[in-house]
N, C-alpha and C positions, 0 to 999 in steps of 0.2 A: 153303403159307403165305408170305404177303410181307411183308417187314419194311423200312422206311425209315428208316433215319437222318438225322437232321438234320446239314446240312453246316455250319452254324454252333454244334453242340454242343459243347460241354466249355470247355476254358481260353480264356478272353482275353487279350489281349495283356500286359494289365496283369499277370494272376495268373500267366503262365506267367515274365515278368521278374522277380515274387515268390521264386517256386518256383525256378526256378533259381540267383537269385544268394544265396537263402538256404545250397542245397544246396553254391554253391560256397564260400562262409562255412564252413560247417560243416567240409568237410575242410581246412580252418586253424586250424579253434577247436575244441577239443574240447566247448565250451561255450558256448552264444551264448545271451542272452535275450531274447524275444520280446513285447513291448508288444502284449497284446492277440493273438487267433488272429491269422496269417498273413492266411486264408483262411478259409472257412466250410466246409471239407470234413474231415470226422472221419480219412476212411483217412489223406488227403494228412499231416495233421497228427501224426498217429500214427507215420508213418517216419519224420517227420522230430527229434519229440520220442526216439526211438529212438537217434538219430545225434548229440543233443546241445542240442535246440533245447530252451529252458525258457519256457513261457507265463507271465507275470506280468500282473497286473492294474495296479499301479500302481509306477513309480519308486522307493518305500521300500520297497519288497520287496527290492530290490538291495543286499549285505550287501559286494560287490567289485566294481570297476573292470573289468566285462564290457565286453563292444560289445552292442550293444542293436538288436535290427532295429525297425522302424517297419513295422507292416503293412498289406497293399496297401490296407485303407480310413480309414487317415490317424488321424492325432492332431490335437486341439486345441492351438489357437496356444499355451496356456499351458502346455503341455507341454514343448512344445522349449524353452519361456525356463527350465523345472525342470530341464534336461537340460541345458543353458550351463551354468547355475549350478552345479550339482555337478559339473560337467568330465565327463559321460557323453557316448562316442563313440556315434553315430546311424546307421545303417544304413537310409535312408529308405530304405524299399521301397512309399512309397505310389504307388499307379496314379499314372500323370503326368496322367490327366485330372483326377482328384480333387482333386490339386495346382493345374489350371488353373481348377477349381473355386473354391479358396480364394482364389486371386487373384484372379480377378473380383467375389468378394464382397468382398472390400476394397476393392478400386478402384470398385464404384458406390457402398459407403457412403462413399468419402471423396469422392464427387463427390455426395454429398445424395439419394441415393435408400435408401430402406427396403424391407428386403427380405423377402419371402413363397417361404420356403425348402418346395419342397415334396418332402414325403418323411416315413420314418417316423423317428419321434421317438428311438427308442432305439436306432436302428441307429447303430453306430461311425463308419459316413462321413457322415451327419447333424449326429452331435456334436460331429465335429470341424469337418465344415463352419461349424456354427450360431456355432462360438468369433471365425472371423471376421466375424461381422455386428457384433461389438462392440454386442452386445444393442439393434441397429438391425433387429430384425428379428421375423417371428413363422414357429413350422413349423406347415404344414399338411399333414397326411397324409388327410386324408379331407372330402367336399363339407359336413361339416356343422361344419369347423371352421373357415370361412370368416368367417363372419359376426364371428366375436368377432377372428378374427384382423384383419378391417376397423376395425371397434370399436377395436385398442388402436393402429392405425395411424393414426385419426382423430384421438387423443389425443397422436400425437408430435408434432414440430417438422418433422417432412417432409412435403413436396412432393409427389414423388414416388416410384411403386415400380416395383419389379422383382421377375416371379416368374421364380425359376430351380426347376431341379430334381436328386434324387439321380441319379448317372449310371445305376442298376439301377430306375428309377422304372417302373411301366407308362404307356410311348407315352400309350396310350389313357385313360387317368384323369388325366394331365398334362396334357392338351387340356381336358378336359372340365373343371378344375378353373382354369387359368388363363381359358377362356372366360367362366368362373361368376364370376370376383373382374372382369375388365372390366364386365361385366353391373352388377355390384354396387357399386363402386366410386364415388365420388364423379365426374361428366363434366370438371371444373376439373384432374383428380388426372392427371397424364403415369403411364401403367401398360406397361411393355415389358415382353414375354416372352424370354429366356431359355433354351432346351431342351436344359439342359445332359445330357440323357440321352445316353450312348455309343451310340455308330454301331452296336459289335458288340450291345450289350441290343436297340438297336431292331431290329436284322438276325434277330437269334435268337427274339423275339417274334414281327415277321411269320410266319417259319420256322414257328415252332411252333403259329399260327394256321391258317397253310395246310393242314400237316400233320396238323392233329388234325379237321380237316374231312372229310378223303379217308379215314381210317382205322376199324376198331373198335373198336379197343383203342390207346390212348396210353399211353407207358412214358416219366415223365420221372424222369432219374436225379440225385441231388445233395445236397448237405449238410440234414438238414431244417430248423438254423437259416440256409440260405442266401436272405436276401429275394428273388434274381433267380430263384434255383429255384423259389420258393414261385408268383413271379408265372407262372412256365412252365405249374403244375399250373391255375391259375385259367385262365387262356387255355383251355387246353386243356378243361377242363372245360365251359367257353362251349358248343363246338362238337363233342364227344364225351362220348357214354353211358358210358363204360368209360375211367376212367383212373388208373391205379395211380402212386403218387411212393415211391420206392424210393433207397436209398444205396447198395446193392450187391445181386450177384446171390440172395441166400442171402435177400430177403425174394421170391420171386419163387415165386409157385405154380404152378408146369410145368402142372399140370389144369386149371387156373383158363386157364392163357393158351392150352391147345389150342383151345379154343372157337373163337377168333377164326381170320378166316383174312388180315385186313391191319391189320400191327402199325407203328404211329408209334414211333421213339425221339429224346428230346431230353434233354442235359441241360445243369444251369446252369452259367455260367462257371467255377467253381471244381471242376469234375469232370472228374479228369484220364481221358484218354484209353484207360489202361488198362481203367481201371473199366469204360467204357462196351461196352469190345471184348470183356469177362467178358460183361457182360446180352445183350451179341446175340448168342454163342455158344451164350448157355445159354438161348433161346429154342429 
């Protein structure tokens, strides 16, 4: 049997500067609270609530004067002005792209462009992005929300737009959807793209294209509410009959996978390295 690993699998740079300076937080603070998961992976988050880390959902949950980590898919601009106001210390841990993210949405709405944020609606780094478009803007996660998203753009005071994208978007539906709003779009309307997708998402999509091509059986490993992981198992699915999306070893049917004799593994950014080195052992 041959097995592949993907060399772009597991943490990215963003989540591994998470994971670390949270871990190194904790051995100062016997307690630190966490706005929102870190991360989108269950184990990671489970050692770390172990050690001290407490998830809250919002600000008034906070009953004392903790330090507060900001996690790696960001908060909404009117959060941090919640967090001045009550004197709560901030522990940004958001990816620095995500942050490079929110600055450019600012600076084209303040230079008059309206912005076609695309990505999925309820994901954390969406939400918070969408806070800086200063409701200059509309999300589009999928080609059939175009049309109304043109519609409420025709009806603002702008000019022009700009579609950007979530940095974990898929490459390939990010083309296909900013192609689809030029097409559609008014020809007077100035329309710039954007592609704010990270280098490592696009590097590990390729990866996991190529990969699940050449194989039998495709093994993607990762949190199953992680959107980057989800989009690994779609790819992969394109181009392989047989593909299992697993969090750890223990959902993995040793029978099931004798079958094969060349095994693909990939998994999404938030999948630490351990985890992955369990699933190829225990093939």
């Amino acid at each position: 049997m041959e097995i592949i690993v993907g060399k772009y699998a597991g943490f990215c740079a963003g989540v591994t500067n998470a994971v670390v300076k949270t871990e190194e937080a904790l051995k100062e603070n016997s307690k630190i609270y966490c706005l929102g998961e870190l991360i989108h992976n269950n184990q990671v988050m489970q050692k770390l609530q172990e050690h001290g880390l407490i998830v809250i959902d919002d600000l008034k949950e906070i009953k004392e004067k903790k330090k507060i980590i900001v996690r790696a898919h960001g908060i909404p601009k009117q959060v941090y002005k919640q967090a001045d106001e009550n004197g709560l210390e901030l522990i940004d841990l958001t990816c620095p792209k995500v942050l490079n993210i929110h600055r450019k949405v600012e600076e084209y709405v303040n230079n008059g462009y309206y912005i076609f944020l695309v990505g999925e609606k309820k994901h954390p780094e969406i939400v918070g992005t969408y806070s800086f478009c200063s409701e200059c803007g509309s999300i589009i996660e999928k080609m059939e929300y175009i049309d109304e998203s043109i519609e409420i753009f025709k009806n603002s005071k702008y000019k022009k737009v700009v579609v950007i994208s979530q940095t974990t978007f898929s490459s390939e539906k990010f083309d296909k959807i900013a192609d689809e709003i030029r097409k559609k779009i008014p020809q007077n309307i100035e329309v710039i793209t954007d592609k704010t997708i990270c280098n490592a998402t696009d590097l590990r999509q390729k990866e996991t294209s190529r990969i699940s091509k050449e194989v039998d059986l495709m093994i993607i490993i990762g949190g199953k509410n992680s959107s980057n992981t989800k989009k690994l198992y779609e790819i992969s699915k394109e181009n392989c009959k047989n593909v299992l999306l697993i969090e750890t070893k223990k959902e993995l049917d040793k029978d099931y996978i004798k079958k094969f004799n060349k095994i693909g593994i990939m998994a999404g950014a938030s999948t630490p390295k351990w985890i992955i080195e369990e699933v190829s052992k225990c093939i």
